[in-house]
Kinemage of the C-alpha trace (Angstrom):
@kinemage 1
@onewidth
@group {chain A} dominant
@subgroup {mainchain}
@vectorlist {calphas} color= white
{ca unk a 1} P 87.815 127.702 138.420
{ca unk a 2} L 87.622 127.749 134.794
{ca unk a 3} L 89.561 126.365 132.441
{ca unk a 4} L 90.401 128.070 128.831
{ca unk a 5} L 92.377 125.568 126.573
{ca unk a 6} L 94.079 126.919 123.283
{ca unk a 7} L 94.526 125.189 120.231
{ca unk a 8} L 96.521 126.551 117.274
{ca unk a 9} L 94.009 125.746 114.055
{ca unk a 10} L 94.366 126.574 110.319
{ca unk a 11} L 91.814 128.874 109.767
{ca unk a 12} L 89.795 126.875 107.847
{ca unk a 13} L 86.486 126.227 109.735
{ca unk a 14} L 86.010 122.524 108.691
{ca unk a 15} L 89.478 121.091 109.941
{ca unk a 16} L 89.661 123.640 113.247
{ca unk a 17} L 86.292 122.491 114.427
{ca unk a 18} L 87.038 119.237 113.555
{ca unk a 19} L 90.160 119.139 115.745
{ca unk a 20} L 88.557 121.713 118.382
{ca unk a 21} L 86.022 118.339 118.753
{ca unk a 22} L 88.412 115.994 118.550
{ca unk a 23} L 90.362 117.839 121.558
{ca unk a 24} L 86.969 117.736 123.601
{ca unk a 25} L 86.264 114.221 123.296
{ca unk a 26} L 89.777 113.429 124.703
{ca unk a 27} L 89.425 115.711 127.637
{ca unk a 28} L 86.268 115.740 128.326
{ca unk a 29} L 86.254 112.453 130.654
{ca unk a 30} L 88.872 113.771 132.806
{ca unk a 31} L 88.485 117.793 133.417
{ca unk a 32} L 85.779 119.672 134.369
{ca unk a 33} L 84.642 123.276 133.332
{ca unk a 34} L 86.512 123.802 130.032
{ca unk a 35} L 86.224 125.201 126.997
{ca unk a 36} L 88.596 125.041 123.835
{ca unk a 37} L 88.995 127.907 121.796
{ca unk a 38} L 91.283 128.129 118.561
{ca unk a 39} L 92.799 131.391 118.495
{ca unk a 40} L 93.843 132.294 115.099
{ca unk a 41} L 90.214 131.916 114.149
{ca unk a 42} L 88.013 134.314 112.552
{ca unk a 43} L 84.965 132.978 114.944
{ca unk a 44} L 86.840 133.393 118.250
{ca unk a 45} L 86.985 136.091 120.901
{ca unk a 46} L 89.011 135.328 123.436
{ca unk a 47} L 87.826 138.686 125.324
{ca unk a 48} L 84.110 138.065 124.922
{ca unk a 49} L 84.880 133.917 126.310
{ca unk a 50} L 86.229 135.648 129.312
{ca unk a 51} L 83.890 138.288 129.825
{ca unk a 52} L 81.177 135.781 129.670
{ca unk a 53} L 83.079 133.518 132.499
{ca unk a 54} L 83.489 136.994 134.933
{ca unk a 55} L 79.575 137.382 134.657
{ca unk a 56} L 78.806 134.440 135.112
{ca unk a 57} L 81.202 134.694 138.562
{ca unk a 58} L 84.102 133.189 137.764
{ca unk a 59} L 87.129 134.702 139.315
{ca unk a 60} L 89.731 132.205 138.099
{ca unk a 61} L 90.624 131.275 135.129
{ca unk a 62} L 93.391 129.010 133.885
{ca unk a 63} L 94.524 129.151 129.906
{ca unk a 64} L 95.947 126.423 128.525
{ca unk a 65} L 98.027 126.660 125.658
{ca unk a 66} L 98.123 123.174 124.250
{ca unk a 67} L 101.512 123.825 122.517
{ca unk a 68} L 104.841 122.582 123.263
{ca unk a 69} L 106.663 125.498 122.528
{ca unk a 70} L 105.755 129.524 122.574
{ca unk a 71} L 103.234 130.721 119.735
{ca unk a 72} L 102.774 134.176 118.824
{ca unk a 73} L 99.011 134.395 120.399
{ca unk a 74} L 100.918 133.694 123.868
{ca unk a 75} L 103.908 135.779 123.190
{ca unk a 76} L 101.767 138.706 121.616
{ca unk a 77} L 97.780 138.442 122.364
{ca unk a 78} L 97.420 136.470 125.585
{ca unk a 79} L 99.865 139.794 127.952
{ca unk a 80} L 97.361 142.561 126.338
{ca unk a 81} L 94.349 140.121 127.138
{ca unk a 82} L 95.161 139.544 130.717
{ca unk a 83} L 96.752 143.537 131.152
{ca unk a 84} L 92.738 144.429 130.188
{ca unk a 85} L 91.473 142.232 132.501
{ca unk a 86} L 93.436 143.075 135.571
{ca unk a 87} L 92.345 146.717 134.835
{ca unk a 88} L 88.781 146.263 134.088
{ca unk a 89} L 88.153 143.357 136.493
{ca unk a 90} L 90.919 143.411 139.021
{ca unk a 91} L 89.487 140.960 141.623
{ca unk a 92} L 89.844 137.871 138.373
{ca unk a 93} L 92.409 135.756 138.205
{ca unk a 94} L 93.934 134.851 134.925
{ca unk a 95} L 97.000 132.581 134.794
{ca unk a 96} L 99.045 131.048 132.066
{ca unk a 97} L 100.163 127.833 131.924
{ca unk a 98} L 104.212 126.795 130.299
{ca unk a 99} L 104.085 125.202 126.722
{ca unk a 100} L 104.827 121.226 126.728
{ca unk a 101} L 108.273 121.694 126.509
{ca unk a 102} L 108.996 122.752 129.947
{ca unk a 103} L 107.095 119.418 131.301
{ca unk a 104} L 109.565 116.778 132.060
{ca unk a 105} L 106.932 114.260 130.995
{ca unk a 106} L 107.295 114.851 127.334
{ca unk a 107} L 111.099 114.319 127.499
{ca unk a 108} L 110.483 111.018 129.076
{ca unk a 109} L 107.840 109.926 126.600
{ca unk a 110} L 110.316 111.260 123.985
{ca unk a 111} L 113.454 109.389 125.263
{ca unk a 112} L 111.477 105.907 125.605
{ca unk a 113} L 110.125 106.186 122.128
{ca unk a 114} L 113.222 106.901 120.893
{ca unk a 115} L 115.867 105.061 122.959
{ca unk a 116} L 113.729 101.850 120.648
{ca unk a 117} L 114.248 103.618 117.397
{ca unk a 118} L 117.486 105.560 117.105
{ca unk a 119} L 121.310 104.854 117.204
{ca unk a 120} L 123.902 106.682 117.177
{ca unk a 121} L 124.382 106.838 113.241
{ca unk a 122} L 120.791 107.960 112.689
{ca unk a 123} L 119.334 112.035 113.030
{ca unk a 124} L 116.483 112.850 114.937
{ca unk a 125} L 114.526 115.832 113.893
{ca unk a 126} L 112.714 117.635 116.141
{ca unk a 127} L 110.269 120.204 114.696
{ca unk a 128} L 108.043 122.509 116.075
{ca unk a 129} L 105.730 125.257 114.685
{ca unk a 130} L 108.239 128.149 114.252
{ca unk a 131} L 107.168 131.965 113.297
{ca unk a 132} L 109.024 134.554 111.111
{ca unk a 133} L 108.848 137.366 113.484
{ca unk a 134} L 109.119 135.515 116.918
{ca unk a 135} L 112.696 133.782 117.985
{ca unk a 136} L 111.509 132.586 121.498
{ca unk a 137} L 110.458 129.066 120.227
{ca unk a 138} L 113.512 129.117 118.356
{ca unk a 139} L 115.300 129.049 121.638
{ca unk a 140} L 112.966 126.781 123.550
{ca unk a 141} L 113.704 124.304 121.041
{ca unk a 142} L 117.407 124.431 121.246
{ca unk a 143} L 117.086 124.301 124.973
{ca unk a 144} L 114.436 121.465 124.720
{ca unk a 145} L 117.133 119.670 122.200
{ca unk a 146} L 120.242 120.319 124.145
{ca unk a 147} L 118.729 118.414 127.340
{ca unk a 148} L 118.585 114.896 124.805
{ca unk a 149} L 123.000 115.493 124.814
{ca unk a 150} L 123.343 113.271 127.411
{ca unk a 151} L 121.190 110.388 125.956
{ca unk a 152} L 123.738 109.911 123.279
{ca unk a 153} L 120.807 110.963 120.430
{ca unk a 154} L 121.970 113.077 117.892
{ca unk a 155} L 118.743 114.976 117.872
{ca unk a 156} L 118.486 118.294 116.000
{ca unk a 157} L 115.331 121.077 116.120
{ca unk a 158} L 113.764 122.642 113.126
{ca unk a 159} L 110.839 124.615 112.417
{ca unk a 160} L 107.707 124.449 110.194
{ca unk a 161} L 108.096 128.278 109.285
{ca unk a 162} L 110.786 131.028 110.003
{ca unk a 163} L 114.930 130.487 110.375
{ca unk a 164} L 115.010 127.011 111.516
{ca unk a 165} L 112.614 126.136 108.472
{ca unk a 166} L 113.342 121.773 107.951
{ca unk a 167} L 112.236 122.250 103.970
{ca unk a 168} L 115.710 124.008 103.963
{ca unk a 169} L 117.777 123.153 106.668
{ca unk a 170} L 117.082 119.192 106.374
{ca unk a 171} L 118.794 118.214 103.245
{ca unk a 172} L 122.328 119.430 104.448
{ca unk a 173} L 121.738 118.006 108.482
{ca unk a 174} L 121.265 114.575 107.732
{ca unk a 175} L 124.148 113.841 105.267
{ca unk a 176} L 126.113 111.865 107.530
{ca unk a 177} L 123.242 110.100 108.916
{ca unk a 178} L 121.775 106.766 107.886
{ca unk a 179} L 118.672 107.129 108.916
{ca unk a 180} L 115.950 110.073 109.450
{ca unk a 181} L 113.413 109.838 112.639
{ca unk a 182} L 110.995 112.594 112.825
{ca unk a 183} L 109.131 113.669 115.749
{ca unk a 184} L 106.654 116.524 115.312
{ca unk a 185} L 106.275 118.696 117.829
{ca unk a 186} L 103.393 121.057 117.187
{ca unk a 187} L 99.436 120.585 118.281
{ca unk a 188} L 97.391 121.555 115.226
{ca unk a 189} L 95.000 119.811 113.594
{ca unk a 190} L 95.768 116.604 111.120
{ca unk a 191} L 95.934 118.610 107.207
{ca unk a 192} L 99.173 120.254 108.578
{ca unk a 193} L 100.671 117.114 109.735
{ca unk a 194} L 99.788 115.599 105.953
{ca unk a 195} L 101.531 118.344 104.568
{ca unk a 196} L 104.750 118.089 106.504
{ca unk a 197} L 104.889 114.526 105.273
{ca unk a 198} L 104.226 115.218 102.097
{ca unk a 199} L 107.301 117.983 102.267
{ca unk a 200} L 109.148 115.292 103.539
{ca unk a 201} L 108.914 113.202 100.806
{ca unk a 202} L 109.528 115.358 98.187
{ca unk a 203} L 113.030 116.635 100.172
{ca unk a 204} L 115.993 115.337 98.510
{ca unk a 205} L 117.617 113.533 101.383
{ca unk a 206} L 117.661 110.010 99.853
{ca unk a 207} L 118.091 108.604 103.281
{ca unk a 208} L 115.431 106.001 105.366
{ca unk a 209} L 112.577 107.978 106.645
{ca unk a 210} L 110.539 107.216 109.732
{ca unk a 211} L 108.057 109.976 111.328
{ca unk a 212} L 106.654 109.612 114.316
{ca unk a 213} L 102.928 109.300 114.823
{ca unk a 214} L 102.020 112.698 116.116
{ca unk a 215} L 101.655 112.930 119.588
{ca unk a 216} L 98.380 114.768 118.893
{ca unk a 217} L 96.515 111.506 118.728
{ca unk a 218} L 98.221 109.664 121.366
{ca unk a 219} L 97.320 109.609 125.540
{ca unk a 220} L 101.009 110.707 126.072
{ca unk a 221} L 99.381 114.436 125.025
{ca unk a 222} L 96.558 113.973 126.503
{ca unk a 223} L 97.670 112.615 130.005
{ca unk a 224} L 99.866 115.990 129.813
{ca unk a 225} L 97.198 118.382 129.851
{ca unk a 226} L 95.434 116.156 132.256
{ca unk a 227} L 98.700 116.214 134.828
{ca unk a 228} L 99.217 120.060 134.677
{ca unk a 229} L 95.966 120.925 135.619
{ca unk a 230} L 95.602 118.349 138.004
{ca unk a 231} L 99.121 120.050 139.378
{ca unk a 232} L 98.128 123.397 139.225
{ca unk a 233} L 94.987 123.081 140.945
{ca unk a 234} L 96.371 120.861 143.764
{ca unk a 235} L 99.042 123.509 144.110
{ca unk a 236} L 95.907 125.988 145.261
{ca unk a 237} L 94.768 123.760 147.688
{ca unk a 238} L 97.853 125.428 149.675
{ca unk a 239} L 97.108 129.345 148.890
């Protein structure tokens, strides 16, 4: 079996293959027969990755989105990749794998980080990657947000890009908050997470600020990847 891992990049060669590495050398150690590809990238072809895989006789192949909630590549690019395949090479098998968010792991990472930071007068913002002309994330947030009700959090989603945008929802969310704790919940690599801070600073919320280290360069990320492969490919031991 081979393993295709996605990573959302920049497109600016430097930083993607910078964090395309940086991805390796974290899961290297632990999974075999992967590549990494970033697919908003001039230099990659997702077709001609797979193509090379078929004749070299694979005839399964797992892709890995390493995103916590939909993207546009797997809403729009990765159905009309794996529709070609099934009609040009119908004896592969290509499978998907959910974003992050539908792992129970990350809300349980989430809710111990937090249950040591927040209280009940402070706002946690959740935000993810977010497109313009794609509202599924929009509601995988809400869903992934809804299921922190019961913790007592008063934890709110917002968006780099698109309706849920934080540059101009934040300033009117946390006005009857004390404090602002933001976790950021998109895998790309490090100039975008500068940026957001930077945004951050400059909003207007005059209110105490704490972001949370991306979980980029943490194990938590890391050991999720590693579990749901693990998962999926002990689940084929009983095909």
């Amino acid at each position: 079996m081979k393993h295709l891992l996605l990573v959302h990049g920049v497109n600016a060669d430097r930083d993607d293959d910078a964090f395309k590495s940086y991805v390796y050398e974290q899961l290297a150690p632990h999974i075999q027969n992967f590549d990494i590809i970033v697919l908003n990238s001039r230099h990659s072809n997702i077709y001609a990755m797979i193509e090379g895989y078929i004749d070299s006789g694979e005839t399964s192949i797992r892709i890995t989105p390493l995103t916590f909630f939909s993207t546009y590549e797997q809403h729009e690019v990765l159905p009309e990749v794996i529709t070609t395949f099934n009609h040009t090479h119908p004896w592969v098998t290509i499978s998907v794998a959910y974003p992050f968010s539908k792992q129970k792991f990350l809300k349980e990472i989430l809710t111990e980080q937090l249950a040591q930071l927040a209280t009940d007068k402070d706002m946690v913002a959740f935000i993810g990657l977010g497109y313009n002309q794609l509202k599924l994330p929009n509601d995988e947030l809400a869903h992934f947000v809804s299921t922190f009700d019961e913790d007592g959090m008063n934890v709110k989603g917002f968006m780099l890009n698109g309706a849920m945008d934080y540059k101009e929802l934040l300033p009117n969310a946390i006005r009857r908050y004390n404090k602002l704790i933001v976790v950021p919940l998109f895998f790309m690599p490090e100039i975008m997470f500068n940026e957001m801070n930077d945004n951050l600073k400059r909003l207007t919320i005059n209110k105490k600020l704490h972001v949370i280290p991306s979980l980029t360069t943490s194990t938590a990320l890391k050991n999720m990847v590693i579990n749901d492969i693990q998962r999926y490919e002990n689940s084929r031991l009983y095909i």
